[in-house]
C-alpha positions as CSV (number, residue, x, y, z in Angstrom):
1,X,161.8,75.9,179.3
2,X,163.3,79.5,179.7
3,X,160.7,81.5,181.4
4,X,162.2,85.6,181.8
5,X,160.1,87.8,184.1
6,X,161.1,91.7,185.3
7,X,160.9,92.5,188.9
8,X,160.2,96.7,189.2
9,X,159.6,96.5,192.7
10,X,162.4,97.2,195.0
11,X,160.4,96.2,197.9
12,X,159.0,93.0,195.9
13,X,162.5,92.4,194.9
14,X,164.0,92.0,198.2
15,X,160.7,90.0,199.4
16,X,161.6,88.0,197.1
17,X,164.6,87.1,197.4
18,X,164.3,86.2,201.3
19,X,160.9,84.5,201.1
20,X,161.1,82.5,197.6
21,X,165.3,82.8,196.2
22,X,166.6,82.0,199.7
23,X,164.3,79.2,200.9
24,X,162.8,77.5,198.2
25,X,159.2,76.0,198.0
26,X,159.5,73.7,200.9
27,X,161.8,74.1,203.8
28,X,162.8,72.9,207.3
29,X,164.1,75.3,210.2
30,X,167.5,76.8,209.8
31,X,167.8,75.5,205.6
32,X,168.3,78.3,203.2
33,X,169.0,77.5,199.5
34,X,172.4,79.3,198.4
35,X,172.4,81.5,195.3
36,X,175.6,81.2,193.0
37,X,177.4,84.5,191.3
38,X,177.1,84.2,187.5
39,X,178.8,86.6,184.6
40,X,181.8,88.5,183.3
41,X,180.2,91.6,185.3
42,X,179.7,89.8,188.9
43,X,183.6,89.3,188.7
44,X,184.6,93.1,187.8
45,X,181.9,93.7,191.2
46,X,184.5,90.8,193.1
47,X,181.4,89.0,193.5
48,X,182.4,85.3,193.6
49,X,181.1,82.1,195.0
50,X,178.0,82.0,197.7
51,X,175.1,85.3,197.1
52,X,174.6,86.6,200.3
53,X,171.6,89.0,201.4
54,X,174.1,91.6,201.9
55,X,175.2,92.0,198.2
56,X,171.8,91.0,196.9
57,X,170.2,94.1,198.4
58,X,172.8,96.4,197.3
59,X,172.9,95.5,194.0
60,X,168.9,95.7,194.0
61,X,169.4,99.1,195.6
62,X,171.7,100.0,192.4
63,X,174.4,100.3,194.6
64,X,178.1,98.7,194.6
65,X,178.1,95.5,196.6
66,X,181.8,96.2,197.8
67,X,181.7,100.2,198.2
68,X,177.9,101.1,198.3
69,X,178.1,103.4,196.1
70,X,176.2,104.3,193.4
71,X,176.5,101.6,190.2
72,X,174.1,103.3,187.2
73,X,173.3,106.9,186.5
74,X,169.7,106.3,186.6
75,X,168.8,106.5,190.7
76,X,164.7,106.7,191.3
77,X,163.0,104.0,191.6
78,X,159.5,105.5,191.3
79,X,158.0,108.0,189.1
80,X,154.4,110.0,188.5
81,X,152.5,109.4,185.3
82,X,149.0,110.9,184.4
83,X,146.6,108.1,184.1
84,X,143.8,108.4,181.5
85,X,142.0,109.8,184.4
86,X,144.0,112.5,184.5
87,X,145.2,111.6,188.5
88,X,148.9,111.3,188.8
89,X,150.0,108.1,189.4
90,X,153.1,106.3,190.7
91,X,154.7,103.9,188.7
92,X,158.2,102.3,188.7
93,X,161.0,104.1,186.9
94,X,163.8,101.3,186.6
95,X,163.8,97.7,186.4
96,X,165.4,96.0,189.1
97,X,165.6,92.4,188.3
98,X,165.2,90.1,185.2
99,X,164.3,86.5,186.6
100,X,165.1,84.4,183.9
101,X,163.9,80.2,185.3
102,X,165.0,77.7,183.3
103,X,162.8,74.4,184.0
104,X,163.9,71.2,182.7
105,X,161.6,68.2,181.7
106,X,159.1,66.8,184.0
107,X,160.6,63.4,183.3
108,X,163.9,65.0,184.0
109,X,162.8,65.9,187.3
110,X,161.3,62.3,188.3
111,X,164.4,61.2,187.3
112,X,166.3,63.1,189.2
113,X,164.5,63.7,192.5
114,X,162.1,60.8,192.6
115,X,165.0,57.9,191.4
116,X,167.5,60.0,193.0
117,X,169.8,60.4,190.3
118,X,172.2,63.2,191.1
119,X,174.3,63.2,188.0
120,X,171.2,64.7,186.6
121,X,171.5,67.8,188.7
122,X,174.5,68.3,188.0
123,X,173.8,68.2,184.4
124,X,170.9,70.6,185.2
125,X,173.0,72.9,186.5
126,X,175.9,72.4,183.9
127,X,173.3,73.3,181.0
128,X,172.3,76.0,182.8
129,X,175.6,77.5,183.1
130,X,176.2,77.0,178.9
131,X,172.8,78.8,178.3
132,X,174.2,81.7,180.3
133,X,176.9,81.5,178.7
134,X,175.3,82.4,175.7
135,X,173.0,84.9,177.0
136,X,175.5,87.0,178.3
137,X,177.1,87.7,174.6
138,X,173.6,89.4,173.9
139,X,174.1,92.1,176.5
140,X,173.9,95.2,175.3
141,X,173.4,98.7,176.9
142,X,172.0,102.1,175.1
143,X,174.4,104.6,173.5
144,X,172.4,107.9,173.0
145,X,175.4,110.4,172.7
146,X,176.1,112.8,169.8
147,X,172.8,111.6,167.7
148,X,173.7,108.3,168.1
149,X,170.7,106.1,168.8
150,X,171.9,102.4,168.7
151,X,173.2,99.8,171.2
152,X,176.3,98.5,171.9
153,X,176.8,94.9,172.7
154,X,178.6,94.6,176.4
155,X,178.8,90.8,176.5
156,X,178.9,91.1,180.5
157,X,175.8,90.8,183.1
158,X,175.2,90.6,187.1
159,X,173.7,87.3,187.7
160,X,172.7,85.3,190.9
161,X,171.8,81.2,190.1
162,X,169.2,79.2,192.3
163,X,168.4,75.8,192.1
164,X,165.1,74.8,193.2
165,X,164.1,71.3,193.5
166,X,159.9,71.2,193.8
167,X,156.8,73.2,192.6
168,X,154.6,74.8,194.9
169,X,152.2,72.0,194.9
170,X,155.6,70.0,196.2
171,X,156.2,67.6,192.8
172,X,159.6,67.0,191.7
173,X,160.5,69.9,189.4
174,X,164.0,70.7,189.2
175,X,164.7,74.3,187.8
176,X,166.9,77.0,188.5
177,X,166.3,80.6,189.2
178,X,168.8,82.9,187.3
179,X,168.4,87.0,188.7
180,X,170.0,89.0,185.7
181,X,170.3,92.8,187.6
182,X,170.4,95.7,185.4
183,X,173.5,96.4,185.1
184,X,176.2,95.9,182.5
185,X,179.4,97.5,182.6
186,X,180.3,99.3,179.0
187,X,184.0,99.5,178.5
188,X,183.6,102.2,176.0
189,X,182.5,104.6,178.2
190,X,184.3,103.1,181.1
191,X,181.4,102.9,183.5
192,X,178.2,100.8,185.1
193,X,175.3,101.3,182.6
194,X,171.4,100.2,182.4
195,X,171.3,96.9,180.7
196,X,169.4,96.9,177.5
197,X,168.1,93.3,177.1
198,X,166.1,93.2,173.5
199,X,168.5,90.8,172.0
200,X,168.5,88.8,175.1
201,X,165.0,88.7,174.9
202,X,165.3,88.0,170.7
203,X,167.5,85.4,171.5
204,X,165.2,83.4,173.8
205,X,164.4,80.3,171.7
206,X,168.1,79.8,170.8
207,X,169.1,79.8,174.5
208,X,166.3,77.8,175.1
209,X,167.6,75.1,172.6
210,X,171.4,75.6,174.2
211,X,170.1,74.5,177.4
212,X,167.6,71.7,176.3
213,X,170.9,70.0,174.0
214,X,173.3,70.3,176.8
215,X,171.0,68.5,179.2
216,X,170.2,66.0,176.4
217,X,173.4,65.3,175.6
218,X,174.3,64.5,179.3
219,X,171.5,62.5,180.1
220,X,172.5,60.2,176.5
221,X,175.9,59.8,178.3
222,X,174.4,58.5,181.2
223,X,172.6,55.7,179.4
224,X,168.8,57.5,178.9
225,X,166.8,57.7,175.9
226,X,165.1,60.7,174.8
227,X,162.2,61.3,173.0
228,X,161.3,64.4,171.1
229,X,158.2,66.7,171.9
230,X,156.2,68.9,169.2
231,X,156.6,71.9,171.2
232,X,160.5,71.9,170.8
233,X,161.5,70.0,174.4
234,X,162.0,66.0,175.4
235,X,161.4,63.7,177.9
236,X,163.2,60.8,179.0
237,X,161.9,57.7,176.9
238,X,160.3,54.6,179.8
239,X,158.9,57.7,182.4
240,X,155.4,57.0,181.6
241,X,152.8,59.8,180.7
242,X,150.4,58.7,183.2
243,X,153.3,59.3,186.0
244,X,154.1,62.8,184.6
245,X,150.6,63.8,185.0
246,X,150.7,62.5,188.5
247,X,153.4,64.8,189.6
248,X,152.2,67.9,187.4
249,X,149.6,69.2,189.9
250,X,150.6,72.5,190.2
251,X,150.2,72.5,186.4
252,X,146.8,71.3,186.8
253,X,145.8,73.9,189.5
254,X,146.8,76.5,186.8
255,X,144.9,75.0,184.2
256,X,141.8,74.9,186.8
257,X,142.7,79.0,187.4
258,X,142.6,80.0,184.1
259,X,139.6,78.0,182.6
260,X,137.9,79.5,185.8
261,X,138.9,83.3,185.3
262,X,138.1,82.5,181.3
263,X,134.9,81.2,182.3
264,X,133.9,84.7,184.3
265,X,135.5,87.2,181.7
266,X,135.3,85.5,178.4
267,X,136.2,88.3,176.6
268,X,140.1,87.7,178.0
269,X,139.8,84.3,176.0
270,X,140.8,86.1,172.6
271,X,144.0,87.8,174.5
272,X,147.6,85.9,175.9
273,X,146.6,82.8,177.3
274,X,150.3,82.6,178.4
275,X,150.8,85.7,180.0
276,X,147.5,85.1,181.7
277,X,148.7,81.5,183.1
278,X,152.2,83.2,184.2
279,X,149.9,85.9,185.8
280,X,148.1,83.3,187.8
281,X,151.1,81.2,188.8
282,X,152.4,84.3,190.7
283,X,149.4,86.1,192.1
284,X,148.0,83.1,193.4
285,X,150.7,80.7,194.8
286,X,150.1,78.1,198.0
287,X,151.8,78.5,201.1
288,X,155.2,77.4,201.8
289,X,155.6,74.1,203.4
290,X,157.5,74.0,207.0
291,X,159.4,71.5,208.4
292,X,159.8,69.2,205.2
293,X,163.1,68.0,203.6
294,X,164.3,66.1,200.8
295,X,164.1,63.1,202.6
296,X,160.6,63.8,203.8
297,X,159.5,64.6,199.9
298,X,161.3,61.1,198.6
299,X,159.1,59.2,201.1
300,X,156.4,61.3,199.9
301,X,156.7,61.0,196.4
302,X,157.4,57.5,196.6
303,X,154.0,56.7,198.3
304,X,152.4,57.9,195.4
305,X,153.8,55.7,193.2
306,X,152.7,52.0,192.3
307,X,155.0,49.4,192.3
308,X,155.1,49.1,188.4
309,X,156.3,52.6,188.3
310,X,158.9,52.3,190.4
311,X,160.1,49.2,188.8
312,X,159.9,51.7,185.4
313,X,162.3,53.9,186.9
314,X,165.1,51.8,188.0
315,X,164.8,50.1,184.2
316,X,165.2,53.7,182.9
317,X,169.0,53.2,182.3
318,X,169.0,49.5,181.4
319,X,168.1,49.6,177.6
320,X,171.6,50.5,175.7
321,X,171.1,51.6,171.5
322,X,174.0,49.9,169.7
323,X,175.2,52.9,168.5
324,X,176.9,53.7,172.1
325,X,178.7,50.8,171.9
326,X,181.3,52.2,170.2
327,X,184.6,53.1,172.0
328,X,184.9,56.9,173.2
329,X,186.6,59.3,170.9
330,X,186.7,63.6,170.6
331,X,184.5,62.8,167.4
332,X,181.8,61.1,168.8
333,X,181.3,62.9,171.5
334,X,179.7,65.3,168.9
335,X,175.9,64.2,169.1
336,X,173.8,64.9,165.9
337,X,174.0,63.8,162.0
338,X,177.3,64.6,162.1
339,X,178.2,61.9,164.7
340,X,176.0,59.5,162.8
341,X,178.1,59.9,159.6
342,X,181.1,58.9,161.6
343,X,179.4,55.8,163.8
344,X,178.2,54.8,159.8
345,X,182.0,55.1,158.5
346,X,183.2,52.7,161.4
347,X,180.1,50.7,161.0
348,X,181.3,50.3,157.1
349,X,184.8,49.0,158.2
350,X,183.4,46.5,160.6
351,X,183.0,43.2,159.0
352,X,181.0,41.9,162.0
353,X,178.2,44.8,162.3
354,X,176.1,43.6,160.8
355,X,175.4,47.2,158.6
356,X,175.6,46.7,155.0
357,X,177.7,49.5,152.7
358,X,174.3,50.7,150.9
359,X,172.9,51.4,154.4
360,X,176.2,53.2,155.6
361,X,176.2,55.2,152.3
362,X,172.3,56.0,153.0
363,X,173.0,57.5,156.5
364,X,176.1,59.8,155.2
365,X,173.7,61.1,152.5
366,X,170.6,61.9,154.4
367,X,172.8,63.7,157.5
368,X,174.5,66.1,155.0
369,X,171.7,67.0,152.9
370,X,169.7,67.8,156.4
371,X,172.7,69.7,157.0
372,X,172.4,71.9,153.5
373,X,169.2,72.2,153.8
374,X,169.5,73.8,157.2
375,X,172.3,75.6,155.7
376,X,170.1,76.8,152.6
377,X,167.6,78.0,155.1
378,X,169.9,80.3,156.4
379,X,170.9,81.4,153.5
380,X,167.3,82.4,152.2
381,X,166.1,83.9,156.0
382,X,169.3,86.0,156.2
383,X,168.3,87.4,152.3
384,X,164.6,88.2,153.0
385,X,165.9,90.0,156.2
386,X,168.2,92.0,154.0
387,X,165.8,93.1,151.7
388,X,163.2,93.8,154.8
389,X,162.4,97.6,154.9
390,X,162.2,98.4,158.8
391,X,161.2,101.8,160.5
392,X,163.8,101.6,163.1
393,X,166.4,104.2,162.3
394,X,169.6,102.9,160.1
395,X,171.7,102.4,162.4
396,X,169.3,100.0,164.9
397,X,168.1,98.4,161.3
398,X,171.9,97.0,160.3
399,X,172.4,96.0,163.7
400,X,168.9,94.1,163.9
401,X,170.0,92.2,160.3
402,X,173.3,91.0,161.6
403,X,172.0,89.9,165.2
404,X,169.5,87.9,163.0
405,X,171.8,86.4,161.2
406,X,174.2,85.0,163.4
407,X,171.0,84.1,165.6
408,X,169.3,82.0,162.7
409,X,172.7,81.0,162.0
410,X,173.4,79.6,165.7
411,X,170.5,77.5,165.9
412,X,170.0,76.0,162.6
413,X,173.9,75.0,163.0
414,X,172.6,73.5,166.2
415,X,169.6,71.6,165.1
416,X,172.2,70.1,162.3
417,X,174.8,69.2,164.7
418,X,173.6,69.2,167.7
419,X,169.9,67.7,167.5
420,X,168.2,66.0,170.1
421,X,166.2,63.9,167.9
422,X,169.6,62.7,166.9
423,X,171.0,61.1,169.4
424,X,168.1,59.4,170.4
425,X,167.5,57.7,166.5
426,X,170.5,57.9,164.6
């Protein structure tokens, strides 16, 4: 799940970065967690490698991390504003930090941290990475020269990566941390601009998706099974429900929080429930564990476990679908209906599969008329969006109708291609 937040504070954003980014949720003397450079625009900066305070700081302080100097135009970090009460007030005036987490599966996470499965996290971190990828080619900064009031796309950001491996409440939950600083460098104008981050935002559900598939796809390499989820994510087919709700106590503790604050202002029960359970999860956050490693926490999460669970886990990878049997090749490492059109083919000129030619010919017709269905529902989005009258001026209006077309095209390509459900029953 892709969870973006904004940090205003330049005080809270340095806080945050030594006390939560650096360390973690759990930590023993002397450990720090090392933040990764990310994006086109960290290399123009020469930021490479290993985040250090140093550079963090500056670039919160809208400053260059190599020269100090100043990166943006816009310099104040605060600003009064009249409040209904007619007292100034002062507010923030620039946005420091977007903190965009990307959480995988709570399966996922047993199987990485509880089994101890490290190909995992490195398919964690590899998805990640892809997502990024994608999110950067929706950055965009204002242009308001000359009448002109539009964006232009920059396709460059400023991003520092964290991988965290626990929740506050200390369960396996492997996520990442990804610090997207405003600032975007616009080779139009040939300098460091505010980054404008609507289409990023837009775009959230397809980034979403480009993470969840590249993690699937991985975790089908290494020999899991996957099972799809109504809200739009999986988990690893053989972890059992009763074990994810086991280690999803911080989850619970939110739950409590909110039915609890619903329960005293019930008026607040018509409004976001979801910004109201992210509001929670920050303000009101346990205490940092001391002198705990990830040895300590294996131990730990092991005793919680009954021996039939743990005998679940280690069979996790012992079940192989016949479909995988078949030798590697550059076409079927493409997972989706299009992969399963080509397993059917081979299936079809193997006398010994066992697949008869009516049930080959039955999988090649229902994969490609998924496919032009999901290509018909492009079709008809991208023409009601055409014809949609908008307020925005013109200019923002054409723009909008061909981000949202290559958007809807992107992931209805993807869920043809590409979809989880897929490669779990072709």
């Amino acid at each position: 799940m892709l969870a973006p937040k904004a940090q205003y504070s330049l005080k809270d954003a340095k806080r945050y970065f030594k006390e939560h980014l650096g360390v973690g949720d759990y930590y023993a003397e002397g450990q720090t967690v090392s933040g990764q450079w990310f994006g086109k625009g960290a290399e123009d900066l020469g930021l490479r490698g290993v985040t250090t305070t140093e550079q963090f700081e500056r670039l919160c302080e809208n400053k260059n991390p190599q020269t100090g100097q100043k990166l943006t135009l816009r310099q104040n970090a605060t600003r009064i504003e009249t409040g209904s009460d007619g007292v100034g007030h002062q507010t923030a005036n620039r946005r420091v930090f977007y903190d965009f987490t990307f959480s995988s599966p709570k399966s996922v996470s047993i199987a990485a941290l509880v089994h101890d499965d490290t190909r995992i996290v490195t398919a964690h971190e590899q998805a990640v990475a892809a997502a990024l990828s994608h999110l950067q080619s929706f950055a965009a900064t204002r242009v308001r020269k000359n009448g002109e009031c539009t964006d232009r796309n920059t396709g460059n950001i400023v991003a520092a990566v964290f991988r965290h491996d626990t929740s506050r409440a200390l369960d396996p939950h492997l996520h990442s941390h990804c610090v997207v600083f405003n600032a975007t460098f616009d080779s139009v104008e040939q300098k460091w601009k505010a980054l404008q981050n609507h289409e990023m935002m837009v775009a959230q559900k397809f980034i979403d998706n480009v993470y969840y598939h590249e993690l699937a796809r991985e975790l089908v390499r290494f020999g899991y099974q996957i099972e799809n989820k109504s809200r739009g994510d999986f988990e690893i087919k053989g972890v059992a429900p009763d074990l994810i709700d086991k280690f999803s106590k911080r989850h619970k503790q939110i739950d409590e929080k909110t039915r609890e604050l619903l329960a005293r202002e019930p008026d607040k029960a018509s409004g976001n429930i979801a910004a109201i359970r992210e509001n929670i999860a920050h303000k009101e956050r346990p205490q940092k564990i001391r002198d705990m490693g990830l040895e300590k926490l294996q131990r730990l999460w092991n005793g919680q476990m009954t021996a039939v669970e743990k005998t679940s886990l280690q069979n996790l990878t012992s079940i192989r679908r016949a479909w995988r049997t078949f030798p590697a090749s550059p076409e079927n490492r493409l997972h989706g209906r299009k992969n399963t059109c080509l397993n059917a083919a081979r299936s079809s000129m193997n006398p010994t599969s066992g697949v008869t030619r009516s049930n080959t010919l039955a999988a090649k017709m229902s994969a490609w008329r998924k496919f032009n269905q999901s290509r018909a529902s492009v079709i008809m989005c991208a023409t009601k969006i055409s014809q949609a009258k908008s307020p925005r001026p013109k200019c923002w209006n054409v723009k909008s109708k061909l981000f949202a077309w290559r958007a809807m095209a992107s992931i209805a390509l993807s869920r043809s291609f590409f979809p989880i459900k897929s490669a779990t029953n072709p």
